[in-house]
C-alpha positions as CSV (number, residue, x, y, z in Angstrom):
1,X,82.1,-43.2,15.2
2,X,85.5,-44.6,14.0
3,X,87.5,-42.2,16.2
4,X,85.4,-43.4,18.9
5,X,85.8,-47.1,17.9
6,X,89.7,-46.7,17.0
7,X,90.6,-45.1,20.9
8,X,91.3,-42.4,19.4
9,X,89.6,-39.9,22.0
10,X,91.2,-42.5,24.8
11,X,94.9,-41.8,23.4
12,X,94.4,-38.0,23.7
13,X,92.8,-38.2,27.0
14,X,89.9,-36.5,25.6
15,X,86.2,-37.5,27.9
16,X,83.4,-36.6,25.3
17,X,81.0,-36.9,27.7
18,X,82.3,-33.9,29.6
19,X,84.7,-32.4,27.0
20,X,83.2,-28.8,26.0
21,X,83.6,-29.3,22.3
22,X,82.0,-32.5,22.1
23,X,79.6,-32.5,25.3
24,X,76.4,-32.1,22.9
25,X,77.4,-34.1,20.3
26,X,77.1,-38.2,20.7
27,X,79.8,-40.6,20.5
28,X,78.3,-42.0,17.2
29,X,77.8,-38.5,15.2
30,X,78.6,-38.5,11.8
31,X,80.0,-35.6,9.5
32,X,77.3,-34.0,7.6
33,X,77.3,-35.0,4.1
34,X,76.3,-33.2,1.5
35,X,75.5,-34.9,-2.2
36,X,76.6,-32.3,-4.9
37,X,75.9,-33.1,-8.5
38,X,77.8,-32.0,-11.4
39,X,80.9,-31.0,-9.7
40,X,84.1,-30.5,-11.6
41,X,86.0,-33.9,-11.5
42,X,89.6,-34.4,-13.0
43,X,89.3,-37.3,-16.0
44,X,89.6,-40.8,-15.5
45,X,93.3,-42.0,-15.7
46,X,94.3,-38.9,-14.1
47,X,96.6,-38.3,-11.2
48,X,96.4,-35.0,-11.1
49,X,94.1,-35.1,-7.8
50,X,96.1,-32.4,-6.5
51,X,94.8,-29.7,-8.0
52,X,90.8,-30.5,-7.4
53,X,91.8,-31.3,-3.9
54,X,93.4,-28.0,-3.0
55,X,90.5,-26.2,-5.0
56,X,88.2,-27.9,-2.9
57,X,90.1,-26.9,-0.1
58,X,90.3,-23.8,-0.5
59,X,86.5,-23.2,-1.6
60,X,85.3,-24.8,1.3
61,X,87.9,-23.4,4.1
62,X,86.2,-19.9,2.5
63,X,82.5,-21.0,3.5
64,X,81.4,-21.4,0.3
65,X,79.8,-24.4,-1.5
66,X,82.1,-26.9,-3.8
67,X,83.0,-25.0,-7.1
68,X,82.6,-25.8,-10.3
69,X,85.9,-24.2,-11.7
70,X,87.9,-24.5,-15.1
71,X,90.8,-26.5,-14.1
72,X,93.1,-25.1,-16.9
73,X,92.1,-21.6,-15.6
74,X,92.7,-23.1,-12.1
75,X,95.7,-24.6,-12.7
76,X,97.7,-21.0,-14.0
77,X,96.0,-18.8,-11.2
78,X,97.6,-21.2,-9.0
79,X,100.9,-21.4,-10.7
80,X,101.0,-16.9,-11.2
81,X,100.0,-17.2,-7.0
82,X,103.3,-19.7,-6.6
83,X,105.8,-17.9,-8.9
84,X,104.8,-14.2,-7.0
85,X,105.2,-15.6,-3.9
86,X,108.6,-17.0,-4.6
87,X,109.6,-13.9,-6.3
88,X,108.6,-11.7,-2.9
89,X,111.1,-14.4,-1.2
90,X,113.9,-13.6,-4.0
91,X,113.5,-9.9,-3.5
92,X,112.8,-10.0,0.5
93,X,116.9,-10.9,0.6
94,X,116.9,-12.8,3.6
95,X,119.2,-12.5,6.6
96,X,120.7,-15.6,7.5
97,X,122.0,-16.2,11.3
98,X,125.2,-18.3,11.7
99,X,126.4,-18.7,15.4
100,X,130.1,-20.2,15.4
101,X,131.7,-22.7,18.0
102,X,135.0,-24.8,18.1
103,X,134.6,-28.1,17.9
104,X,137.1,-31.0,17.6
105,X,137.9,-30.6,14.2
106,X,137.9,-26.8,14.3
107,X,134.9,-23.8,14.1
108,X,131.6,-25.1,12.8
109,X,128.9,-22.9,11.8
110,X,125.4,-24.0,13.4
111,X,122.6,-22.1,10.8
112,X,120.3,-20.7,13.9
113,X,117.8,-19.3,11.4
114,X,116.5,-17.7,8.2
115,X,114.2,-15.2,8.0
């Protein structure tokens, strides 16, 4: 309803009435809500929202239902996913792409791409 009510839809040029995607759904349909009770929650004062956000995430992107998860656990599975992916990017040695021109105060390099 408040993308309807904002103009959003009218800014993209999107018709819901004849749109595919939203042709059988109303202008006024909601999300689905689902209450879940005693769901992992980060502790009051904290603004480490990050990591419950992105476990969330990740959870649901997968089809499942929101986790209950150990954060600490959480927080080094993430951290041992970062540092081997950064590693791979240390040993991938990438090739770096450098086209050359004259300009007015001599050659410039112009980095084209890194890969």
């Amino acid at each position: 309803m408040y993308l309807s009510k904002s103009g959003f839809y009218k800014k993209k040029g999107i018709n819901i009435s004849s749109h595919p995607k939203y042709k059988s759904h109303s202008e006024v349909d909601s999300f689905e809500i689902i209450h879940v009770n005693d769901i992992t929650q980060q502790h009051e004062g904290s603004l480490d929202c990050g990591l419950y956000v992105a476990a969330y995430a990740d959870h649901i992107s997968k089809g499942n239902l929101v986790p209950t998860f150990d954060p600490d656990f959480t927080r080094i599975q993430y951290a041992s996913l970062l540092w081997n992916y950064g590693m791979q990017k240390i040993q991938a040695e990438p090739t770096v792409t450098v086209r050359h021109q004259k300009g007015q105060s001599g050659f410039i390099g112009m980095l084209i791409s890194v890969t």
